[in-house]
N, C-alpha and C positions, 0 to 999 in steps of 0.2 A: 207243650204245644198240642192241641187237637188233633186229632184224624181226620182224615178225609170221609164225608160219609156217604161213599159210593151208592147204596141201596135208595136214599132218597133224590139224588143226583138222578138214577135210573127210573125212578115211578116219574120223576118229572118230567126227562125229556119225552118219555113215551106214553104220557097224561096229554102234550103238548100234540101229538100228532094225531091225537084220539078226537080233540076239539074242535073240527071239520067246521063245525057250526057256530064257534063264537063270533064276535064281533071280530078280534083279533086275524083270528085265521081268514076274515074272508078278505078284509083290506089288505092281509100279507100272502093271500095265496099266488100273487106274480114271484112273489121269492121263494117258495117253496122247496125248491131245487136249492138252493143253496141252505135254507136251514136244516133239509134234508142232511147235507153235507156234513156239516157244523156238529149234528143231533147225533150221527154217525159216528162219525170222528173222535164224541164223546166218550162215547158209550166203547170202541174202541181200545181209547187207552186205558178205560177202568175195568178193560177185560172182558164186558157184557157186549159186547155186537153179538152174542148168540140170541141175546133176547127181541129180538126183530126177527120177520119173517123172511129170511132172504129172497126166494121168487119174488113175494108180494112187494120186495123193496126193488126189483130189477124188473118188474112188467110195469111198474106205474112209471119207474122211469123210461123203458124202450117209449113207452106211450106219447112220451111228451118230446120226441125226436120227431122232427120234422123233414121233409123229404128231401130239404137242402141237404140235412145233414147234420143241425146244428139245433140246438135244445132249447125248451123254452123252460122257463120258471114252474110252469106249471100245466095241467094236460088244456092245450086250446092258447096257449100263451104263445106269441111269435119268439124266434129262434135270438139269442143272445149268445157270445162268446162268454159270459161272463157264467151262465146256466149250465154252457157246452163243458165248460174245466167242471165242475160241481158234480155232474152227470158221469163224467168220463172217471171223475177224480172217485165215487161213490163206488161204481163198479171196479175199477181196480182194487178199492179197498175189501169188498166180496168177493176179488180173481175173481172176475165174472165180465173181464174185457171181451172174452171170445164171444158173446152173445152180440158183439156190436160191429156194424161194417168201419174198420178202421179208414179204410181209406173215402168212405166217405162223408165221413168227420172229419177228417183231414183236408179234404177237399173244401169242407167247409170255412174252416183256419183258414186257407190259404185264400180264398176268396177275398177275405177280409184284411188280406193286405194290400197297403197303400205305394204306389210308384217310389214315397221317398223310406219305405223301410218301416214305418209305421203301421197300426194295426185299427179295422174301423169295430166297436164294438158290435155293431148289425150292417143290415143294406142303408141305415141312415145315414151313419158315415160318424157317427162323431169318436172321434180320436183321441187316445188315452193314453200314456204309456204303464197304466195297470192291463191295459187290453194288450200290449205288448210283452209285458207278465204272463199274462194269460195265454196266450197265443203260444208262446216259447214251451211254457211249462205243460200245455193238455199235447201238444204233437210230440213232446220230450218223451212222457207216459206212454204212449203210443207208440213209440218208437219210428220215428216218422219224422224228425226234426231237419231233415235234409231235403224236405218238402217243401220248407220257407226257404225266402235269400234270407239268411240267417248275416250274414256281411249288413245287409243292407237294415236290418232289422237293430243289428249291436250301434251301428253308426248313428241312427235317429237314436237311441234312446242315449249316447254320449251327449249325442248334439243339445239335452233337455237339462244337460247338466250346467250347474249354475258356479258363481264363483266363490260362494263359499263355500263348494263341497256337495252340497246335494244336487236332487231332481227334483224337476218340476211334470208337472202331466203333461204338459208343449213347453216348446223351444221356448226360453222366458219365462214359461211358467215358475210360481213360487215354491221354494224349496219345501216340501212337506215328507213327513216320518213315514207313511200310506206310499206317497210315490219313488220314495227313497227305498223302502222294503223293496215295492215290486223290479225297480230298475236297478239294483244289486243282485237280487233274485235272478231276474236274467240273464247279467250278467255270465253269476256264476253256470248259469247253466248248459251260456254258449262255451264257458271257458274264455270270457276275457276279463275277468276280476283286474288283468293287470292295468287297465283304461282307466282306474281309479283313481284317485287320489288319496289313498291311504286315510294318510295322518290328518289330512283337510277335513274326509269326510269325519274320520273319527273326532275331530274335535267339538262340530256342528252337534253331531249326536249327543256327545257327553255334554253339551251346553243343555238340553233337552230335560235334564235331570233339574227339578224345584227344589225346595227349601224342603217341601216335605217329604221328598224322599221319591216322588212318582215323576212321572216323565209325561212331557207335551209333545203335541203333533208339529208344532210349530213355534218359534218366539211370540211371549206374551200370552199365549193360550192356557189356558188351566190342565194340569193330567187328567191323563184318562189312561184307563186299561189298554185299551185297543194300539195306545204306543207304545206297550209293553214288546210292540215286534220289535225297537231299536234293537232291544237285545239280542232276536234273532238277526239281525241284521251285522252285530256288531260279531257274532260267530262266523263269519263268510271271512 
């Protein structure tokens, strides 16, 4: 079996942030913030996060924090809970939390929850239970997770849970591999993994698994990588 070959892994991701000006980058600079994250995160676990400039990676991010509190994708971008974890998530990985007001990020999280326990991804309002993922998990970091009704937060995201085992993004919603990760995810976070149905959800999951060997997001849908998280999922 091959190597892994970390050295062009590395010229790529940071070839990739060098291209300010392609085509690519300017249609994707509202995600910036989270490919920042991703590009990060990489580079990381092949041991090269020294090869970035750290300041230059925590001034462009303060930059794009907004006065709510809460981050946007990119510098000039409105604020997203989904930017906010990416942002929050990036400087933790630098230990470079003290440079940010936690509580008014926090303040921002909490804004963004809904009377029935749910989470609105902006001021728009629309409601996810990945944004309840989100929500749980950037104030957990923070240390700050006694901020949300966290009661009210575990009860909506049970309530999304379906009868064979999984989650859907709303109450009703279709059971999908994406909203299954993130609503296990918080579970465990709050510490009520016990609200689960075990063996049900495991079975859903290992149904996921194709002829060829890869895993779907859903019944009927082709694999993909990206439902490679069952697996994390199935670790919880």
């Amino acid at each position: 079996m091959g190597e892994l070959v970390a050295d062009k892994h590395v010229r790529y991701i940071l070839s990739v942030e060098k291209k300010k000006d392609s085509f690519e980058s300017v249609v994707m600079e509202h995600l910036r913030m989270n490919g920042a994250y991703w590009g990060l995160t990489a580079l990381d676990i092949m041991g090269k996060l020294d090869t970035v400039d750290t300041n230059e990676v925590v001034s462009w991010i303060m930059s794009c924090q907004h006065e709510s509190g809460g981050f946007g994708g990119n510098v000039g971008h409105d604020p997203h809970i989904l930017y906010t974890l990416s942002a929050v998530q990036v400087l933790a990985l630098f230990n470079k939390l003290d440079v940010v007001d936690v509580d008014k990020v926090t303040n921002y999280i909490v804004s963004l929850q809904n009377e029935d326990g749910s989470f609105s991804g902006d001021i728009w309002g629309e409601v996810d239970t990945r944004f309840s993922y989100i929500a749980i998990c950037c104030v957990s970091i923070l240390h700050r997770l006694d901020r949300i009704n966290v009661e009210k937060a575990v009860k909506y995201i049970i309530s999304c849970k379906n009868m064979d085992g999984g989650f859907g993004c709303t109450p009703g919603g279709e059971s999908h591999a994406g909203q299954i990760f993130c609503c296990v995810g918080a579970l465990a976070i709050t510490g009520s993994l016990d609200l689960i149905d075990k063996d049900l959800l495991g079975w859903w999951l290992c149904e996921r698994q194709v002829k060829s060997g890869g895993l779907n997001g859903r019944p009927e849908k082709l694999p993909d990588i990206m439902s490679g998280m069952l697996l994390m999922v199935g670790s919880f």
